[in-house]
KELUMBA-759445 format. One record per residue (C-alpha): residue number from 1; z, y, x. Coordinates in steps of 0.25 Angstrom, whole numbers, plus 5000, padded with zeros to 4 digits. Layout:
<sites>
SITE   kedo      Z      Y      X
SITE    NUM      Z      Y      X
...
</sites>
This chain:
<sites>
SITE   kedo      Z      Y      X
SITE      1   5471   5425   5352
SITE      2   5466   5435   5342
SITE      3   5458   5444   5353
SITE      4   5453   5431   5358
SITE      5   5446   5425   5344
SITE      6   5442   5440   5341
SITE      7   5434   5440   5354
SITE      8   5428   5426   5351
SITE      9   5424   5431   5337
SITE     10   5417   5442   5342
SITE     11   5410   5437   5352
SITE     12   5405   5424   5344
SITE     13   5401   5434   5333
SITE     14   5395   5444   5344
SITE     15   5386   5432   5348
SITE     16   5382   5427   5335
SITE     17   5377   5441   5330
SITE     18   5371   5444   5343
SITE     19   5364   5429   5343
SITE     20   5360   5432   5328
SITE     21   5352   5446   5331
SITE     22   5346   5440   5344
SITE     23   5339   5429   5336
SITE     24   5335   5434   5323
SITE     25   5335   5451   5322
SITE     26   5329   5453   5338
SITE     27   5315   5452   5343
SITE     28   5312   5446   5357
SITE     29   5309   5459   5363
SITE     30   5325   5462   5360
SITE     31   5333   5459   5374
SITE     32   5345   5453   5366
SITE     33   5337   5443   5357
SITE     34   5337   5428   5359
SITE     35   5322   5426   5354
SITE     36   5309   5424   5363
SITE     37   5296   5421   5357
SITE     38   5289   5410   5360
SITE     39   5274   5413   5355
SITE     40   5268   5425   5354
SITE     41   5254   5425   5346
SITE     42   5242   5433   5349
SITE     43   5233   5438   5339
SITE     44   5224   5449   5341
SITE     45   5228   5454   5355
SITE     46   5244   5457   5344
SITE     47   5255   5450   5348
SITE     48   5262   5443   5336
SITE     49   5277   5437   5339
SITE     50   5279   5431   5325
SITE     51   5292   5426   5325
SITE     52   5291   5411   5323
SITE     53   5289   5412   5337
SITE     54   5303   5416   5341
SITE     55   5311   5408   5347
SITE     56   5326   5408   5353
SITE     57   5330   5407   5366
SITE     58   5341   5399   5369
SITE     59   5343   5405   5384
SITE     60   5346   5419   5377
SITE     61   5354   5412   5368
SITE     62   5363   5405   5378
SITE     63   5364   5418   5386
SITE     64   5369   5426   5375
SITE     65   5379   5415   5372
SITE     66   5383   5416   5387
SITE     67   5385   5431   5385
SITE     68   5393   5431   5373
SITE     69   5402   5420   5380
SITE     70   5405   5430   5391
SITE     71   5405   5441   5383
SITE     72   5416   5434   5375
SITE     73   5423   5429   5386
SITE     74   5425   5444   5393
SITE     75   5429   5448   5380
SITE     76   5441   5436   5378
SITE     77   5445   5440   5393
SITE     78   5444   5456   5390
SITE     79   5453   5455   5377
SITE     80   5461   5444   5382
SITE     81   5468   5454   5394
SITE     82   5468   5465   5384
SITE     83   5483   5469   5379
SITE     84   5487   5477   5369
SITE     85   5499   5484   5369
SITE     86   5508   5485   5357
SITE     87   5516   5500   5354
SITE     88   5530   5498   5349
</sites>
């Protein structure tokens, strides 16, 4: 039961750091990040992406979630089956 709360502990924190970095410390060039930017302003032939107009994405969002389920759940079975052995 101990490997089993261990796994669950890491994944949820494991998700939660990886859903912090995404949305606050990432630019939307980054492949990982969860942001898309929804107006991009044109001044003088610059491109200027101020970042009030940054927005999240929930599809990214819930794909992540998806992939730190499975990710969890492969772990839970992988160190379920695992023994250890004890030396006398």
């Amino acid at each position: 039961m101990n490997r089993l709360v261990g796994v669950s502990l890491f994944t949820l924190f494991s998700f939660l750091l990886w859903l912090y970095l995404a949305s606050n410390h990432s630019t939307p060039d980054n492949w990982w990040t969860v942001k898309y930017i929804r107006e991009i302003n044109i001044h003088a032939s610059d491109i200027k992406m101020i970042p009030d107009h940054f927005s999240i994405s929930p599809v990214k969002i819930l794909i992540g979630t998806g992939l730190f389920f499975i990710l969890g759940t492969l772990l839970t079975i992988l160190f379920r089956n695992y023994k250890v052995e004890k030396k006398p």
